[in-house]
C-alpha positions in Angstrom: 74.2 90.5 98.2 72.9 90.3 95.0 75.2 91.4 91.9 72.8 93.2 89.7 75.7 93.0 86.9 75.8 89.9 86.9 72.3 89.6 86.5 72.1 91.9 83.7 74.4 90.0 82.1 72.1 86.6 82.3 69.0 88.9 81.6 71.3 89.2 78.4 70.8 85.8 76.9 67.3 84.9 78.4 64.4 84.6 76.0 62.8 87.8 74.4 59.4 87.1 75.5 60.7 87.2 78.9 61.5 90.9 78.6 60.0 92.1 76.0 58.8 96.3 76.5 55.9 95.6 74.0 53.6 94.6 77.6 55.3 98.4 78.8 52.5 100.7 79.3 52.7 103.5 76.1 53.8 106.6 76.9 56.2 109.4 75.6 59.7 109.2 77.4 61.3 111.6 79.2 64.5 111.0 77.3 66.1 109.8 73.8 69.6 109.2 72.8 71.5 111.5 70.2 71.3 110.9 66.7 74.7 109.2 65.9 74.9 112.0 62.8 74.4 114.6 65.5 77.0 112.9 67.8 79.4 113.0 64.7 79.3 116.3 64.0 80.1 117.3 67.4 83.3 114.7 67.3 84.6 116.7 64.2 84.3 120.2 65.9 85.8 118.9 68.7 88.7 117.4 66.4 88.9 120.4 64.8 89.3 122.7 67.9 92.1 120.4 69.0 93.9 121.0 65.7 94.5 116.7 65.3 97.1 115.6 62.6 96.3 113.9 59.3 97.1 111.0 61.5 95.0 111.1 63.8 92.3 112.5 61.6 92.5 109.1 60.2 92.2 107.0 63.1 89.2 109.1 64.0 87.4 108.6 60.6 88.2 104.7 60.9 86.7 104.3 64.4 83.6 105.7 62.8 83.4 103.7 59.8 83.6 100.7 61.6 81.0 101.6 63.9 78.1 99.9 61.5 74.3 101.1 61.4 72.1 102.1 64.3 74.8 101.3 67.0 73.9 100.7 70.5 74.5 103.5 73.1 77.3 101.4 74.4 79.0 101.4 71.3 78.4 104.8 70.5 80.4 105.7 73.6 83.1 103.3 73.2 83.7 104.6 69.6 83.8 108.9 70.9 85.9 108.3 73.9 88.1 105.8 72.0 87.9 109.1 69.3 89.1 111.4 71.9 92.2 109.3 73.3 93.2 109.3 69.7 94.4 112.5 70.3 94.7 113.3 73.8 96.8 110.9 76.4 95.4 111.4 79.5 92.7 110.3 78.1 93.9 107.5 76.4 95.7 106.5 79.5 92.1 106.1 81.4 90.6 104.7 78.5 93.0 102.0 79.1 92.7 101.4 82.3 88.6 101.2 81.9 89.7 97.8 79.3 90.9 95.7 82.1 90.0 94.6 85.8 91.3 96.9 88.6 94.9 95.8 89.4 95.9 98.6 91.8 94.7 99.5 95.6 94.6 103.1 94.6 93.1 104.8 91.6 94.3 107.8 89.8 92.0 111.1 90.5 91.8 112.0 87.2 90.3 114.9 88.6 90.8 116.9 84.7 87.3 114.9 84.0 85.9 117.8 86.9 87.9 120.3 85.4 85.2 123.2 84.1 87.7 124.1 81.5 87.8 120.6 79.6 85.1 120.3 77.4 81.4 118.6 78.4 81.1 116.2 75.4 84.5 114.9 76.9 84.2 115.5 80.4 80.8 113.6 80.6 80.7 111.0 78.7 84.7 109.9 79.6 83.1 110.4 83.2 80.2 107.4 82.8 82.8 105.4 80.9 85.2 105.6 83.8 81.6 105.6 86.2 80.5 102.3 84.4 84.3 100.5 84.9 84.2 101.7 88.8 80.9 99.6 89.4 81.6 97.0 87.1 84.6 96.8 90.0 82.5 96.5 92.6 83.1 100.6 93.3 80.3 102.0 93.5 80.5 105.1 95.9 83.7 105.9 93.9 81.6 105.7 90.5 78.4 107.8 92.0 81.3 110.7 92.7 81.6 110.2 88.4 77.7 109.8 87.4 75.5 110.8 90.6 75.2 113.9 88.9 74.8 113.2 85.3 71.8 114.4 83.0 70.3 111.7 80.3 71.2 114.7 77.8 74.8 115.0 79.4 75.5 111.8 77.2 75.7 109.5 74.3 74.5 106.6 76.2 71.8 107.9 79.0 70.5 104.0 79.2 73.5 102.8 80.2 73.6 105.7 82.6 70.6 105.8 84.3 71.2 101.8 84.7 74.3 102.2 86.3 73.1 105.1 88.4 70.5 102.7 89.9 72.7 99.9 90.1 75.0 102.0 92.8 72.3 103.4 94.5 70.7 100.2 94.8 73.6 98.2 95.9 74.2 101.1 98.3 70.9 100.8 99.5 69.5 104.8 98.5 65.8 103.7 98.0 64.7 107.2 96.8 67.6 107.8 94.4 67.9 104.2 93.5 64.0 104.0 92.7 64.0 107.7 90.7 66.6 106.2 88.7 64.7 103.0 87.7 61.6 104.8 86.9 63.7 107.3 84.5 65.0 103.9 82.8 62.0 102.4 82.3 60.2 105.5 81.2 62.5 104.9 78.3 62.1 101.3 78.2 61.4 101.4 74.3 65.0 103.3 73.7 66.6 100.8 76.3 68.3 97.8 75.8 66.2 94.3 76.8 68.7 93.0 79.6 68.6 96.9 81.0 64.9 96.9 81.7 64.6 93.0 82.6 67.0 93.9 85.9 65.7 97.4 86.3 62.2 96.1 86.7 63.8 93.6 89.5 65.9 96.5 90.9 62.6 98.5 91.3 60.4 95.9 92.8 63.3 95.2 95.4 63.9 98.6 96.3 60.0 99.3 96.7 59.8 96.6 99.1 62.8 97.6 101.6 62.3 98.7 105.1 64.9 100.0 107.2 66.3 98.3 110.4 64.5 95.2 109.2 66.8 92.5 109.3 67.1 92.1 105.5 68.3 95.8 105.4 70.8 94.8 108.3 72.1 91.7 106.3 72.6 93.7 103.5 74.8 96.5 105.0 77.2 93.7 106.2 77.1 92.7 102.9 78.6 96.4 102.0 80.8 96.3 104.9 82.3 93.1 103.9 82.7 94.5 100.4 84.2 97.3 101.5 87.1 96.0 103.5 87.4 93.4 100.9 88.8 96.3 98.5 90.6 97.5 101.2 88.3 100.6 102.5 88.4 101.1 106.1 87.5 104.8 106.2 85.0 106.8 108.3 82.3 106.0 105.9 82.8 102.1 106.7 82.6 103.1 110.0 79.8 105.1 109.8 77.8 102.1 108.2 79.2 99.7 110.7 77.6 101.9 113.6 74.5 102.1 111.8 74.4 98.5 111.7 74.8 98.2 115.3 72.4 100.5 116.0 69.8 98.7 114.1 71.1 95.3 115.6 70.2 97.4 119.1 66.4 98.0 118.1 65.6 94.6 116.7 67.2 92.8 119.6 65.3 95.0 122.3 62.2 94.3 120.5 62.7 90.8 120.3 63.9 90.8 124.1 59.9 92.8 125.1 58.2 90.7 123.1 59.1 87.4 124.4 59.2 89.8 128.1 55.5 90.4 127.2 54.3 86.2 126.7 56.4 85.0 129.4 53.8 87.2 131.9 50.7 86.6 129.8 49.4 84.3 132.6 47.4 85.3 135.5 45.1 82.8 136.7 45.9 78.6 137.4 42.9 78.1 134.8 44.9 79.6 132.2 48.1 77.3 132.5 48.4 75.0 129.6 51.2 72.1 129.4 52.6 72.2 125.7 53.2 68.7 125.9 51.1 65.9 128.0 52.4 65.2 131.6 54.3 61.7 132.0 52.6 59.3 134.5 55.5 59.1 137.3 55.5 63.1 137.1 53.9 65.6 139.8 52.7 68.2 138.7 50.6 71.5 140.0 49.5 74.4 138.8 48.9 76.9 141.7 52.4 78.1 142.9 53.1 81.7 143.4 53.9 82.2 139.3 57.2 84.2 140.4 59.2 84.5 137.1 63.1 85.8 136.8 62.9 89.4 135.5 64.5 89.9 132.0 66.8 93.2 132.3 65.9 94.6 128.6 69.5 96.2 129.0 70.4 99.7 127.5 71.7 99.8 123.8 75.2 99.5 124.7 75.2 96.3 126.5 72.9 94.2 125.2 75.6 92.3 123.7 76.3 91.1 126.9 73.3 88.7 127.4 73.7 85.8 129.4 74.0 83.1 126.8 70.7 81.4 127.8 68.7 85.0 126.9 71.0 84.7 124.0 70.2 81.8 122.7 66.7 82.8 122.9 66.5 85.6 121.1 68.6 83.3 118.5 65.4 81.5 118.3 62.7 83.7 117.9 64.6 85.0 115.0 64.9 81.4 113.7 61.2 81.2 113.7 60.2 84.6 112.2 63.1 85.2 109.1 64.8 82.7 106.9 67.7 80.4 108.2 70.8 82.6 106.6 69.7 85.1 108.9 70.1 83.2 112.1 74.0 82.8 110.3 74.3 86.8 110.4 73.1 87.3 113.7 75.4 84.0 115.1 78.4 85.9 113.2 77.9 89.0 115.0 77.5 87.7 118.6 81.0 85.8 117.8 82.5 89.1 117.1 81.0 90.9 119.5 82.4 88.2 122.3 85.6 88.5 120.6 86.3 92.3 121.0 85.2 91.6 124.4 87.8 89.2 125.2 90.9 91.5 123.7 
């Protein structure tokens, strides 16, 4: 599966004429960050209403001073929520835990980011910086319950959250949400950074071009399920996408198993008979015998793991010959399973 973090972060460091949004068609976007003067005077309201010490009234106004000229929406939101832990230790505590890889099976809820009565400059900008360390973690269903339902005007950084939103949706395989997200980011491609639109432009033609039950979009969900006992999920949503997967493994293998039913009675007539290879001279041959065949059972969906291993082994081939070879590896890997539950 591919890690679309990591490939924003080599999108980072490849050449500017490689990404540039100059070749972007011109139009008006549908979204702009904040002014950082804006964003400042909401952070000192927000101080004020909390009442802060000289103390931390002087933390706050150092953040800020260090934060330079025409900062990045990253750093814009590193600097507020690093502003509001200052003073308030919940926060602080998660804008800890958001500095370092996950070290614990089980998250806190922090479910006071949800809560209606903390404030939304807070609430929704603490919620992409925790949404943004969730994916960066390989989390993404955890960080869409953060950002899924974030605005661009919700927050200091709506690049970095309209990337993100289409980097879980994507990796979760949501073609519609995934796509809408994409086409917000690049609407703004001009406000956006380069290493942003290089991979959303990748995410998009990827996602345009996916077909369900193909055996891509099979190969893919194994992918999730794998990740997702990895971390140590194994709830009714992994089983949910492990039955879809079988379901689609059902179809494809039934259609594989009528096409090949369908050219193995193509012939009706001696004429039509056709060696694929030329007859050796100590052979006999003919070509008029009764042309009585072994009927393939199709099989229901629930058993057609239970091919003989001839049928099996034919089917293997036929998806040899039609997809690439690391395909053939996915489908070997889940007849092996499937004969291994059978045995238990």
């Amino acid at each position: 599966m591919v890690s679309w973090l990591a490939v924003a972060a080599w999108a980072a460091v490849i050449p500017v004429a490689c990404c540039q949004v100059a070749d972007l068609p011109a139009k008006t976007p549908e979204w702009r960050p904040p002014a950082e003067d804006d964003v400042r005077t909401q952070v000192w309201a927000w101080l004020d209403a909390q009442e802060a010490d000289e103390k931390a009234m002087t933390k706050a106004h150092d953040l800020w001073a260090g934060l330079g000229e025409e900062p990045t929406g990253d750093q814009l939101l590193q600097c507020l929520t690093e502003t509001f832990s200052v003073v308030d230790t919940d926060v602080a505590a998660l804008v800890r835990l958001c500095s370092q890889p996950k070290t614990e099976l089980l998250l806190p809820s922090h479910s006071w980011l949800h809560d209606p009565e903390t404030p939304p400059l807070m609430a929704n900008n603490l919620r992409l910086l925790y949404g943004r360390w969730l994916a960066q973690q390989q989390l993404y269903d955890e960080a869409l319950v953060q950002i899924a339902d974030l605005n661009t005007s919700d927050v200091v950084a709506p690049a970095l959250l309209l990337f993100y939103q289409g980097v879980c949706h994507h990796t979760l395989l949501d073609r519609e949400r995934g796509l809408k997200a994409v086409a917000d980011l690049l609407d703004g491609a001009e406000e956006s950074p380069r290493r942003y639109v290089a991979v959303a432009r990748l995410m998009q033609r990827d996602l345009e071009g996916l077909e369900n039950d193909t055996l891509d979009h099979i190969a893919r969900r194994m992918g999730d399920i794998r990740r997702r006992l990895d971390l140590g999920r194994a709830s009714e949503k992994v089983q949910d996408v492990e039955r879809g997967v079988i379901e689609s493994l059902d179809k494809l293998i039934k259609k594989l198993e009528e096409q090949q039913s369908q050219q193995g009675g193509g012939g009706s007539s001696g004429d039509n008979l056709r060696s694929s290879s030329p007859a050796q001279d100590s052979q006999i041959i003919g070509g008029r015998g009764r042309g009585d065949v072994t009927k393939r059972r199709i099989g229901s969906e629930a058993d057609w793991g239970d091919l003989p291993p001839k049928q099996r082994e034919e089917a293997l081939q036929q998806i040899g010959r039609d997809f690439p070879p690391h395909y053939h590896d996915v489908i070997q890997q889940y007849f092996r399973r499937l004969a291994a539950e059978g045995s238990q």
